[in-house]
Steps between C-alpha positions, in 0.01 A plus 500: 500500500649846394546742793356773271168296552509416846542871587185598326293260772693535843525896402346699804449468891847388593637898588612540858164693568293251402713258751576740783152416709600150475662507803886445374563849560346613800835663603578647159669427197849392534815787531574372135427249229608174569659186228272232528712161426199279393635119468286246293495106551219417353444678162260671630629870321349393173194567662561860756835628357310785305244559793805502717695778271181701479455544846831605547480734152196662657648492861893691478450639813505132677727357229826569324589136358400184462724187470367206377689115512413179447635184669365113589251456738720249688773723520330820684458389871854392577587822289292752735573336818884547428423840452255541830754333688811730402253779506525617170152494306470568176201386327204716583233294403463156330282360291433158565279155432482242804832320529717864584203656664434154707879438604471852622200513721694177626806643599377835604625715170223726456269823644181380600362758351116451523591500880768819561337696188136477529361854419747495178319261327184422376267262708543139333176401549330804362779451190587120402271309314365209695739265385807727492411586849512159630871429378549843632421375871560170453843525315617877481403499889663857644783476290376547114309707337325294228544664148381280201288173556458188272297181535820390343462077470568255503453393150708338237546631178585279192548510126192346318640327216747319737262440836227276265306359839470777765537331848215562758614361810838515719506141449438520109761792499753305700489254201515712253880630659611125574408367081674873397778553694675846481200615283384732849626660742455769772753780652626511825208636740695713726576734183173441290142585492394178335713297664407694818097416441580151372683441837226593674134425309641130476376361845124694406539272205593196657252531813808477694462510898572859562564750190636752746804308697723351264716323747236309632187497265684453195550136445352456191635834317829427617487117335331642211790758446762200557345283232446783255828587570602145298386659203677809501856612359533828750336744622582878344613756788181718387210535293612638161725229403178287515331713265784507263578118501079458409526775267832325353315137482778355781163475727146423396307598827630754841390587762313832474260778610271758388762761412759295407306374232328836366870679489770263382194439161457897471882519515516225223732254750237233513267457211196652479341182399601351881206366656471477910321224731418450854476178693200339692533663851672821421456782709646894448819519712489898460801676421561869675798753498629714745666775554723561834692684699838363639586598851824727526351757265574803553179709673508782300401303187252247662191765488634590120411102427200446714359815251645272185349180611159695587482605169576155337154390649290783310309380216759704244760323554338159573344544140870447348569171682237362225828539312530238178348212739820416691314496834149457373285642589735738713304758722478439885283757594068495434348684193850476253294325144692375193310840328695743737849354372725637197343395174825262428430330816118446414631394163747271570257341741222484262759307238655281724291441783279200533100464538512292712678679773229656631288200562810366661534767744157481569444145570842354666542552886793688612701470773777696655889421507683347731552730814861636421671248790349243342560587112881538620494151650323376160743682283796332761391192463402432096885624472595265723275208353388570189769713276814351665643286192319748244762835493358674268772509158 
């Protein structure tokens, strides 16, 4: 999506005066501008990096520079704790999916900001969208402040003129891997979405004992994952590499999700012709991500990014995060329609999305995540028992 086009729908409301009564700057706005260092793990700027830059373009009083990286997911936590612990913090604010954002509730990385900064942000309730709001409490807790939302999967997405007999079962699937070994595969959960809702919609498919401890009501997922495991080469380090060996013919069916399928196809990665399919049992294992604030930063800019993320939750800037599908649907917040979006978004959605999504959405049960102990413990675990022996190449 050109910036040029973004700008023309998050234009407006994001000025410091519009903010002010928000409650970030009770005392003020700060001496001087502040550099925000905004760190990404979980390409999440495709879908705010121009709301972000227009806030701070309409906002020079607040801000004088942003800085914007990029790094693995797996990487951050041991990254920002170095830095906490020599006192030295710099990385303002990250933008983060569950593994970072869960390994840092964990060890104690971030703000809690819905706690310490009440008045400076919206009320969640009054804001989310019912299902955004329950992975807010239930998985953002104090810590995150849930920015884009996705069903997300599991499903499994194939190439029709190679995948004759769709499978409709785990059990029929699990057959279908053994007779065509090497001909799927799934990426490493702790650093993909799929593989992250794969991980965990696989005991709702299975009826296993307790979807929501894996250490103890996981028997059958975690012999499933062994088995399925005989029929596969490796397991890619992240998503794209899946998309690119299906798009290359090396795979015939991944592991996918809603906006992995709609973007890599608009993007021309994956076919357009790709078809997707769900198994017997599958439930939404939502997908949500976050933004948050590391402890150690420096007070002066703290109210300067409460007033950023405020503004990332009005319905200007949630109407970019349609984007060209690669969180579909995107928006976290109540009242953001496919109609309020750039017309390339609502085009590329109208080309590549599928009819049937809708009825999906509507009619499969959704349940939250893992609590972030136990998605760290899940995570821990599959590496230890499930991709040990398959390094990715």
């Amino acid at each position: 999506m050109s910036h040029l086009t973004r700008r023309g729908v998050i234009a407006g409301a994001s000025s410091f005066t519009a903010l002010s009564a928000g409650g970030a700057f009770a005392q003020g706005a700060p001496a001087s501008p502040v550099a925000l260092n905004i760190i990404d793990v979980a390409g999440n700027l495709q879908l705010t990096q121009t709301a972000i830059e227009k806030f701070a373009k309409d906002n020079p009083k607040l801000i004088s520079r942003l800085n914007f990286s990029r790094a693995p997911s797996p990487e951050l936590p041991a990254k920002l704790k170095a830095q906490q612990d020599a006192n030295r913090v710099d990385i303002d604010m990250v933008l983060t999916g569950p593994g970072a954002m869960s390994d840092g509730i964990q060890q104690g990385l971030w703000i809690d900001v819905w706690k310490s900064h009440t008045a400076a942000l919206p009320k969640a309730e009054e804001t989310y969208h019912e299902q955004a709001l329950m992975m807010q409490r239930n998985f953002g807790q104090n810590e995150g402040v849930a920015v884009v939302y996705s069903p997300s999967g599991p499903l499994f997405e194939y190439a029709p003129d190679r995948l004759k007999t769709v499978p409709k079962t785990a059990e029929e699937f699990l057959a279908y891997v053994k007779q065509n070994k090497n001909r799927f595969t799934y990426a490493r959960p702790l650093n993909s979405g799929p593989g992250w809702t794969f991980l965990q919609g696989l005991p709702y498919i299975l009826g296993d004992s307790d979807p929501s401890d894996p250490m103890n009501g996981w028997a059958k997922s975690w012999a499933y994952l062994k088995e399925l495991g005989t029929g596969i080469d490796y397991y890619p380090g992240g998503t794209t590499p899946t998309m690119k060996e299906l798009g290359e013919g090396t795979r015939d069916v991944i592991v996918s999700t809603l906006g992995w399928d709609i973007n890599p196809r608009a993007l021309g990665i994956v076919p357009k012709e790709a078809k997707v399919f769900v198994l017997a049992n599958t439930h939404w294992i939502p997908d949500t991500q976050f933004m948050c604030i590391p402890k150690g930063v420096a007070a002066a800019k703290i109210p300067v990014i409460l007033a950023l993320m405020s503004y990332m939750l009005k319905p200007e800037a949630q109407a970019a995060t349609y984007d060209k599908g690669y969180f579909y649907p995107g928006p976290a917040i109540k009242g953001v329609t496919l109609a309020m979006a750039p017309q390339d978004s609502q085009d590329v959605i109208k080309e590549y999305g599928r009819p049937e999504y809708d009825g999906l959405i509507g009619s499969l049960p959704t349940r939250p995540p893992l609590t972030p102990e136990r998605l760290v413990a899940a995570f821990r675990r599959w590496d230890q028992e499930i991709g040990v022996g398959h390094a990715p190449k």
